[in-house]
C-alpha positions as CSV (number, residue, x, y, z in Angstrom):
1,X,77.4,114.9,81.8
2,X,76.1,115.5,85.3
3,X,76.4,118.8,86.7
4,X,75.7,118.4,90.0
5,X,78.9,115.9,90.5
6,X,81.6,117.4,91.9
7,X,84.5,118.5,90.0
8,X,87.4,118.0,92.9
9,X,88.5,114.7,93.8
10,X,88.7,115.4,97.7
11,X,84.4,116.3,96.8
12,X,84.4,112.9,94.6
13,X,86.0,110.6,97.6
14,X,84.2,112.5,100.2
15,X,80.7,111.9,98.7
16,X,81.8,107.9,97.9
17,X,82.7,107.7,101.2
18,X,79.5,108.8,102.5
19,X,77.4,106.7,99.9
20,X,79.1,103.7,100.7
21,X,78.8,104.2,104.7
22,X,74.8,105.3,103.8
23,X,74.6,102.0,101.5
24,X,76.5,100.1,104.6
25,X,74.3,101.2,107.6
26,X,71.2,100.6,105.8
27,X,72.1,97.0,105.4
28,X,73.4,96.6,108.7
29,X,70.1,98.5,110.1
30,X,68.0,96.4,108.1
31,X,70.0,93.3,109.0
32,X,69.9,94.3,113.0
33,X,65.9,95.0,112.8
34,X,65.3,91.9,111.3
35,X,67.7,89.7,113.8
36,X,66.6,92.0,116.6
37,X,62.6,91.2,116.0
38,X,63.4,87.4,115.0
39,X,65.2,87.1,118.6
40,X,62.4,88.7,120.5
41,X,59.8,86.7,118.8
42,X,61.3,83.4,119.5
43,X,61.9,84.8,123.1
44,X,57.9,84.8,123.1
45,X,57.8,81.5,121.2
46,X,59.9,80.3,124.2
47,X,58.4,81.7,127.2
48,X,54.6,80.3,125.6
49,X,56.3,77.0,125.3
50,X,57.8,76.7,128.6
51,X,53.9,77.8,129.8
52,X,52.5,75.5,127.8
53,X,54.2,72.6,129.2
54,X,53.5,73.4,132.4
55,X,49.7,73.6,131.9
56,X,50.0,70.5,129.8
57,X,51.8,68.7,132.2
58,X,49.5,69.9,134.7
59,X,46.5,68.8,132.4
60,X,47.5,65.6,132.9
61,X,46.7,64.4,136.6
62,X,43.3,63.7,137.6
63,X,43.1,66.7,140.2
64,X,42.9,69.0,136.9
65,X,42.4,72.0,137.1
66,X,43.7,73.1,140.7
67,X,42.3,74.9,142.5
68,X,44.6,77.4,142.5
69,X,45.5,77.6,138.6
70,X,43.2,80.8,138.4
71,X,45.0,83.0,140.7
72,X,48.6,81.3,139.2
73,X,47.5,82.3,136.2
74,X,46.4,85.9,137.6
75,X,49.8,86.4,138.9
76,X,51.4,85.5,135.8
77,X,49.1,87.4,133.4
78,X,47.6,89.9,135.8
79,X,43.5,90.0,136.3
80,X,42.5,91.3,132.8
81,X,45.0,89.4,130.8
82,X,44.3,86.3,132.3
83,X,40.7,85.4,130.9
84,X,42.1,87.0,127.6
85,X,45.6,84.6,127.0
86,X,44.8,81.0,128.3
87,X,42.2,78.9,126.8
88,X,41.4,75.5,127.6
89,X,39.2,73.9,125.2
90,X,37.9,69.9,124.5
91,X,39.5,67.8,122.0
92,X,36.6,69.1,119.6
93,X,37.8,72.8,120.4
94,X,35.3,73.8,122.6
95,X,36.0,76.0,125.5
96,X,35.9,73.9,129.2
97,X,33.0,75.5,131.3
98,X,35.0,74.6,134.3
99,X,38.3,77.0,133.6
100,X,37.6,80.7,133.5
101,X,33.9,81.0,133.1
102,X,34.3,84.9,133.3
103,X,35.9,84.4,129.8
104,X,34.4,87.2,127.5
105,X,36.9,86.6,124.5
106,X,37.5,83.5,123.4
107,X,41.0,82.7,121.4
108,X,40.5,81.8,117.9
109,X,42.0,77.9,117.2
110,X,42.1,77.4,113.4
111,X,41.3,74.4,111.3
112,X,45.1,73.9,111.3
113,X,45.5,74.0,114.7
114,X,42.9,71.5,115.5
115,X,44.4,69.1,112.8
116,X,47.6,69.4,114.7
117,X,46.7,68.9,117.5
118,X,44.6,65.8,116.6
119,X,48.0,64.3,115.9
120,X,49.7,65.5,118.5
121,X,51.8,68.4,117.1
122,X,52.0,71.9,118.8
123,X,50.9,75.1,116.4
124,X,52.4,78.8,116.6
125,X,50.7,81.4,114.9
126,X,50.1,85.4,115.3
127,X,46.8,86.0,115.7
128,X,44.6,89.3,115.9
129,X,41.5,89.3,118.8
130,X,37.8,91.4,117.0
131,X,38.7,94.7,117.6
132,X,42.1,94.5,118.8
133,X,44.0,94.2,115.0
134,X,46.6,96.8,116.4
135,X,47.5,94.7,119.2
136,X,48.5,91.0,117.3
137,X,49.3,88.0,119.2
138,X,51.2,85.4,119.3
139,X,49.1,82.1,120.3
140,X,50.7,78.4,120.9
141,X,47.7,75.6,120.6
142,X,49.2,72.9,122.6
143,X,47.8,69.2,122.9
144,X,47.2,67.5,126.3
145,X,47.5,63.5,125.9
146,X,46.3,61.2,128.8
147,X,47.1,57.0,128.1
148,X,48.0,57.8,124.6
149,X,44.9,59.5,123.6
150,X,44.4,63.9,123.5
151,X,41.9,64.5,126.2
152,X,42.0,68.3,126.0
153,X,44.0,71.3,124.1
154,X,45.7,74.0,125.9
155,X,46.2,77.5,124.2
156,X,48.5,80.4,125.5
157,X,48.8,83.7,124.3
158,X,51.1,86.4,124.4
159,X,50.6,90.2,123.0
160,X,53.4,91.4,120.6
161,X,52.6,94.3,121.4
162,X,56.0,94.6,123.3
163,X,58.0,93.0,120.5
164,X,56.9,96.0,118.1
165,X,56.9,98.8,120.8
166,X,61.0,97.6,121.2
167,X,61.3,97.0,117.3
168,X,59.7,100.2,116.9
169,X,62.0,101.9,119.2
170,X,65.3,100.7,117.9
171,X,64.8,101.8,114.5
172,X,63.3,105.2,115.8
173,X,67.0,105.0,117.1
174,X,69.1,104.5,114.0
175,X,67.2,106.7,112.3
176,X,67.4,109.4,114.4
177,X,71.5,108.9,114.7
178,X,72.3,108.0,111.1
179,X,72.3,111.4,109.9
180,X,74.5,112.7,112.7
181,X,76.4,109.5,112.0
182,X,76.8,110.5,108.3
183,X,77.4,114.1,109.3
184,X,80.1,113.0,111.7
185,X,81.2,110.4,108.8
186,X,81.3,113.3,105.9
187,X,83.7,115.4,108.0
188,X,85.8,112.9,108.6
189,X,85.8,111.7,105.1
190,X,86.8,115.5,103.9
191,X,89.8,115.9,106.7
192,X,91.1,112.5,105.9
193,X,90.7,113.1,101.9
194,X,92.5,116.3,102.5
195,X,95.0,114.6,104.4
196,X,95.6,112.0,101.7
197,X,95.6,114.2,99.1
198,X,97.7,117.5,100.7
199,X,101.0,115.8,98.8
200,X,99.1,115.6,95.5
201,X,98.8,119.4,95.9
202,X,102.4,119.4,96.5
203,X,103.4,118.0,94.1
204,X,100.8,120.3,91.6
205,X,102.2,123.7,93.3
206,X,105.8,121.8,92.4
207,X,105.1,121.1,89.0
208,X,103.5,124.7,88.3
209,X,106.9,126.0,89.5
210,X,108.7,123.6,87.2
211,X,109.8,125.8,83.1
212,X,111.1,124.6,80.4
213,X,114.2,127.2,81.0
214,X,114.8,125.9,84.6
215,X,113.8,121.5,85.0
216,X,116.1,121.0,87.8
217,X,113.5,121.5,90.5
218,X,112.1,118.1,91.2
219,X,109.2,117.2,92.9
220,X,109.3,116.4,97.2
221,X,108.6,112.6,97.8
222,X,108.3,111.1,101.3
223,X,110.4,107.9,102.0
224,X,107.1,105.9,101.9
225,X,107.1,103.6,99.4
226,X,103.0,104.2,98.7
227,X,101.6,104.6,95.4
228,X,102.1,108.9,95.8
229,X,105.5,108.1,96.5
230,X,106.0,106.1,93.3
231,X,104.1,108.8,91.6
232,X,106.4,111.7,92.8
233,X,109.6,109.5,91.8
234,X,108.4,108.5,88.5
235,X,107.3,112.1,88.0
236,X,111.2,112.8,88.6
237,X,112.5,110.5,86.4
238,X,110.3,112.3,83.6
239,X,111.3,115.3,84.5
240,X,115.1,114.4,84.8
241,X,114.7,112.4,81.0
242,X,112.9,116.2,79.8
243,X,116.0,118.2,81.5
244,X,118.6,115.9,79.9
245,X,116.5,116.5,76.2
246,X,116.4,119.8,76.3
247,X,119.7,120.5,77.3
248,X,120.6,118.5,74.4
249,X,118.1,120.6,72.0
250,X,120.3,123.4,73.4
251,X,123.3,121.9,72.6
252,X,122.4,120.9,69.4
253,X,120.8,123.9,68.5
254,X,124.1,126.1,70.0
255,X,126.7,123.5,68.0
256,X,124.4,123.3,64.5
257,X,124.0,127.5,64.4
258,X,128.0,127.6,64.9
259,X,128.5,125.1,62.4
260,X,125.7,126.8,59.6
261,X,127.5,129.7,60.2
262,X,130.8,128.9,59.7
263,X,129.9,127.9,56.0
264,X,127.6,130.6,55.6
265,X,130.2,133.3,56.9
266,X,132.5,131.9,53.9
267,X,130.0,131.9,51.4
268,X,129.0,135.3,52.0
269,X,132.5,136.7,52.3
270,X,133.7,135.2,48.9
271,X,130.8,136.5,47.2
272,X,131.0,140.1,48.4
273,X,134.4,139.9,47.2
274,X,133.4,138.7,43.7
275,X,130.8,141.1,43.7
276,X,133.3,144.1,44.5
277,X,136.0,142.9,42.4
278,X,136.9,142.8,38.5
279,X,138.3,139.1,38.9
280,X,139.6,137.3,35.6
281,X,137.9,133.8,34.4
282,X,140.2,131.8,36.5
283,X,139.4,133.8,39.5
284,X,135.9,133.7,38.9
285,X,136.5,130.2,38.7
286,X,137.6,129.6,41.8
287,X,135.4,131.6,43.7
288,X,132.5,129.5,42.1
289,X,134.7,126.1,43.0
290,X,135.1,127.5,46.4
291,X,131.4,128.7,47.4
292,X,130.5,124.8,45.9
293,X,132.6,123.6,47.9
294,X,130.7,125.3,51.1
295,X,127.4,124.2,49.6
296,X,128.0,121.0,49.6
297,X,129.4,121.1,52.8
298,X,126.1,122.3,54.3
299,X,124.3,119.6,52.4
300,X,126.0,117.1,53.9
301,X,125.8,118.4,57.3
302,X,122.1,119.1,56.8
303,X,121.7,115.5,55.1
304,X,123.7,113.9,58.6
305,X,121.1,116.1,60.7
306,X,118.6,114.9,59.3
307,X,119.4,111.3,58.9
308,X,120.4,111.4,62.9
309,X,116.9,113.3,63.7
310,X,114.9,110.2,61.8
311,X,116.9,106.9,63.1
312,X,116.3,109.4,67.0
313,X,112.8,109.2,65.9
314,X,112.4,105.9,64.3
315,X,111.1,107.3,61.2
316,X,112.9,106.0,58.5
317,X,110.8,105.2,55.3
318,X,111.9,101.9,54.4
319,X,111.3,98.6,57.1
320,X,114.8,96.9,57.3
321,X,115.6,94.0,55.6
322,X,118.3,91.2,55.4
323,X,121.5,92.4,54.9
324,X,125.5,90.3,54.1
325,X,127.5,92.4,56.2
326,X,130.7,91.0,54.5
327,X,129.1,92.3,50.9
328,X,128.5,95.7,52.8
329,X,132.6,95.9,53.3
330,X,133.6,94.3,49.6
331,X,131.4,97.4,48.7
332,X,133.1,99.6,50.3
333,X,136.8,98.3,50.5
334,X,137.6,100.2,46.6
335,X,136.6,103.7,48.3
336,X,138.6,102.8,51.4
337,X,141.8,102.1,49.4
338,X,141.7,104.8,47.5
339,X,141.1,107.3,50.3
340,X,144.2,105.4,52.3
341,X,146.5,105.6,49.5
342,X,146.2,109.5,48.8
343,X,146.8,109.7,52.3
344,X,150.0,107.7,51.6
345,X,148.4,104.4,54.5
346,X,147.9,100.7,53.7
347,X,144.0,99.9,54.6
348,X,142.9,96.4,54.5
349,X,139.3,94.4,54.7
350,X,138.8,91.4,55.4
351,X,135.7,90.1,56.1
352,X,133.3,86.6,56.0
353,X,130.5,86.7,53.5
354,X,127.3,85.9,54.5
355,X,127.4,87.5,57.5
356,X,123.5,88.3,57.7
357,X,121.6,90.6,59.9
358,X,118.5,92.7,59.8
359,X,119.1,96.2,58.7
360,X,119.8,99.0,56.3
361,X,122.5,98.0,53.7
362,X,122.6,101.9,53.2
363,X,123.0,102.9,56.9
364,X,125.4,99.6,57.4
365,X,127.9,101.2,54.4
366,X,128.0,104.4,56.1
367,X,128.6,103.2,59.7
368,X,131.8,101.2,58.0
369,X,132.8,104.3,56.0
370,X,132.8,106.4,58.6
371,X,134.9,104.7,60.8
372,X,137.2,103.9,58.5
373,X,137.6,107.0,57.2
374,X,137.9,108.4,60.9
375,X,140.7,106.2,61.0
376,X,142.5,106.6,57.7
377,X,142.3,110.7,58.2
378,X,144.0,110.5,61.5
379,X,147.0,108.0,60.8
380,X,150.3,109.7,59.9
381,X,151.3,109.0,56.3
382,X,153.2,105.2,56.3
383,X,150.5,103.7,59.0
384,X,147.8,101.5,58.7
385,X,144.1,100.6,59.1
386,X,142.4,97.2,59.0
387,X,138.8,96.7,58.7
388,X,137.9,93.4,60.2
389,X,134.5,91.2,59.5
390,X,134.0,88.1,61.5
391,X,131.2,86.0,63.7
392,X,131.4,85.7,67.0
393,X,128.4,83.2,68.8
394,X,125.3,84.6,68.1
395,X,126.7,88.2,67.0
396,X,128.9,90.4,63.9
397,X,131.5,91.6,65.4
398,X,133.2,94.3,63.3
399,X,137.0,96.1,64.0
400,X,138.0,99.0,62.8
401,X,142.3,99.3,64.1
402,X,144.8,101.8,62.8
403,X,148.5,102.5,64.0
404,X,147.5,106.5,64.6
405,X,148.8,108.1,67.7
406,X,145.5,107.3,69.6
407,X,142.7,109.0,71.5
408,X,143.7,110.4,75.1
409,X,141.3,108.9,77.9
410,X,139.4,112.5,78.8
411,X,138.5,112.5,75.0
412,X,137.4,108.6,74.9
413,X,133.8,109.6,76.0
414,X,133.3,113.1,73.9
415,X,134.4,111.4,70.3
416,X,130.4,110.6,70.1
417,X,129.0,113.6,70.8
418,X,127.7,115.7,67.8
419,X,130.3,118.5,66.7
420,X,133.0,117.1,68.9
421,X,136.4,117.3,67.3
422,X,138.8,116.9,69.9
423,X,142.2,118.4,70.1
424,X,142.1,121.1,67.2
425,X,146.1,120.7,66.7
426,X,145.3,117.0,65.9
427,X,145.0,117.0,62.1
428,X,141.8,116.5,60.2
429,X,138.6,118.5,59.6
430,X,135.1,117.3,59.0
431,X,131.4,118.2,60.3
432,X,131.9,116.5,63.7
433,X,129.0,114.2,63.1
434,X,130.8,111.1,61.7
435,X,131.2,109.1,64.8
436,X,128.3,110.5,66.3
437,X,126.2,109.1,63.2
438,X,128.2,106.0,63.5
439,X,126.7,105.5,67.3
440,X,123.1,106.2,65.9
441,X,123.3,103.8,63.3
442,X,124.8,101.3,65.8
443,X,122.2,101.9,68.5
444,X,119.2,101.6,65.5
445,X,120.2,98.0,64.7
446,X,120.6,96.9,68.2
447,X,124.3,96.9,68.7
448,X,127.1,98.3,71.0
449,X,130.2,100.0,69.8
450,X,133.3,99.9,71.9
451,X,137.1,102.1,72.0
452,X,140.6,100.4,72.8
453,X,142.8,103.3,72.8
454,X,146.0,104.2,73.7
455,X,148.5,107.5,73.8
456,X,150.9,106.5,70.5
457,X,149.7,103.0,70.2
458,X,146.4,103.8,67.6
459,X,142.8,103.0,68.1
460,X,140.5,100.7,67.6
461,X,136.6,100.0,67.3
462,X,134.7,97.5,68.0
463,X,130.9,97.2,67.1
464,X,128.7,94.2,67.7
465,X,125.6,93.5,65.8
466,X,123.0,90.8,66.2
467,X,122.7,88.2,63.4
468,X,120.1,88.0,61.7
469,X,117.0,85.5,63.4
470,X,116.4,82.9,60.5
471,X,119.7,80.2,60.4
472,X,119.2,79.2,56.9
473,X,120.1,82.6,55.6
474,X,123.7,82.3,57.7
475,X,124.4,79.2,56.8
């Protein structure tokens, strides 16, 4: 890992920013050098050629040379430069001894050039002079054709020693401002990273004030719909989901101690007394019948506990498997009976066999106990419960209806809740978990449950589950 990269991200999008600009001015320097010396080269190229015609054109009368062509040429080039950038030579390359004879320096005309010339093509080259390899020029050998045939050669010259001098300038000048431009750059980079990321540190300070004992502060979003924005509002959903779990760990937590304790309170009670008291066998008896009784009241509130915690968690050890809902309730129909008939009700099944979805046969026998149970313990004696099994499209829909006096509408929404009992003058008693487990079990295999109720009219349940995927096992 490197050390030297910074460790805050306003640091990390500071210094990309300034790479990228430093990556992006280098190719657009390079890019402007190269277009800025092409342009003023082919400004030379030009200028020669427009000269070159002239003298060409010139070349070609019969008065040639003029008598004024060395002071034109003065003019143009200036004294010095005059013998040193025009050359008029014979079509063998040799200088004319009637143009210039003060010529000291003669312009080099290459091998190439005279072949061009010889058929009438024009050559541009860059040339360096004996001495002069700092100064490069830029020569144009031009032919001069009379009645078809090249009766002499013209060369011009130009120094680039102007094209470099302005080449040479311009990139002194983007050197010398690119690091102020960077400078300038990396400032602005910083303010505007800080800028961009001052409600990231918002929402950090938020989130460092935000407990597990206090989750109802939520984070401050802007109305922009940005990507910060979505951040801060998904961040409240999180937060609201982790406020509403561990209200409920509370609440669990508050309603399981009250109900271990209940259980435990008795148990410890009737053993002091046993323990203080000379009871006889059938006392003793009693006790023992009693404190069992407790026991295995805890187990099974401790086996419904942690049946709910597993199907919460999806951790249950077996994968579910095909399952005849209408076996599930022939299964359970003697139990039901029974239970109805010491209570002095009428209960009835009916149900479709092969009625097959994916599931747990286990979990599927209590979630039709349960509710029928619920039902048969709180139907006055002479009432009734049916238990109803049939298809509906591509669903099971199951009804549990008694003739009891029916769940008020405030209470409609609590029946679910773990440890909720309702009215305490209603009669029945229980763990407070049946209905509750009921809703898990529906909830694991993908169903809804639903409750028609009305003051004195009964109750009834309805819970849909899907069928099962393959048709050939519902045929």
């Amino acid at each position: 890992m490197m050390t030297w990269w910074p460790s805050t991200l306003r640091a990390r999008l500071t210094l990309w920013y300034v790479g990228i600009l430093t990556a992006m001015l280098a190719l657009f320097g390079t890019i402007s050098v190269v277009l800025l010396d092409r342009a003023l080269r082919n400004n030379v190229d030009a200028s020669l050629r427009s000269l070159g015609d002239t003298i060409a054109e010139s070349a070609r009368r019969p008065a040639f040379p003029p008598p004024d062509l060395q002071e034109s040429l003065e003019s143009l080039f200036g004294p010095q430069l005059a013998e040193r950038l025009f050359q008029l030579l014979d079509p063998f390359g040799r200088p004319d001894p009637r143009l210039i004879p003060r010529t000291r320096t003669r312009l080099p005309i290459t091998a190439n050039a005279l072949r061009n010339a010889g058929r009438g093509l024009e050559t541009l080259e860059t040339v360096t002079l004996p001495g002069q390899e700092k100064a490069p020029l830029r020569l144009l050998t031009l032919p001069v054709i009379r009645n078809g045939a090249m009766v002499q050669i013209v060369q011009v010259a130009m120094s680039l020693e102007n094209v470099e001098g302005t080449r040479s300038r311009f990139l002194f000048i983007l050197l010398s401002l690119a690091p102020l431009a960077l400078a300038v750059s990396a400032l602005g980079g910083w303010f505007l990273a800080r800028r961009a990321l001052a409600p990231v540190d918002a929402m950090v300070e938020a989130a460092r004030r935000i407990e597990a004992e206090d989750l109802s502060e939520r984070i401050p979003t802007s109305t922009s719909n940005d990507e910060l924005g979505r951040l801060a509002d998904v961040l409240n959903e999180m937060l609201s989901r982790l406020e509403l779990s561990f209200n409920a760990v509370r609440q669990f937590s508050a309603d399981a101690a009250h109900e271990l304790r209940t259980p435990l309170t008795i148990l410890k009670g009737e053993i002091e007394v046993a323990l203080r008291s000379t009871l006889t066998p059938e006392e003793s008896r009693q006790t023992l019948v009693s404190c069992l009784e407790e026991v295995d009241r805890l187990n099974y509130l401790i086996e419904d506990l942690l049946l709910m915690a597993r199907m919460e968690a999806n951790a249950l050890s077996l994968p579910p498997k095909r399952v005849d809902l209408g076996e599930v309730l022939q299964e359970v129909a003697p139990a039901l009976t029974a239970l109805a008939e010491a209570r002095g009700n009428i209960c009835t099944v009916t149900a479709n066999s092969k009625v097959w979805i994916e599931g747990y046969d286990s979990l599927l026998f209590r979630l039709v106990f349960n509710l029928a149970e619920n039902a048969i313990k709180y139907t006055p004696p002479g009432g009734r419960v049916e238990v109803r099994l049939q298809k509906q499209d591509s669903t099971a829909l199951l009804e549990v209806e008694d003739t009891g006096p029916g769940i008020p509408p405030a209470e409609q929404e609590r029946i679910f809740t773990r440890f909720y009992r309702g009215d305490p003058a209603r009669e029945g008693s229980g763990t407070g978990l049946g209905l509750a487990l009921v809703r898990s079990i529906v909830q694991l295999h993908k169903g809804e449950i639903t409750l028609t109720s009305a003051a004195g009219q009964g109750s009834r349940f309805r819970v849909t589950l899907p069928l099962a995927a393959s048709p050939l096992a519902q045929d």
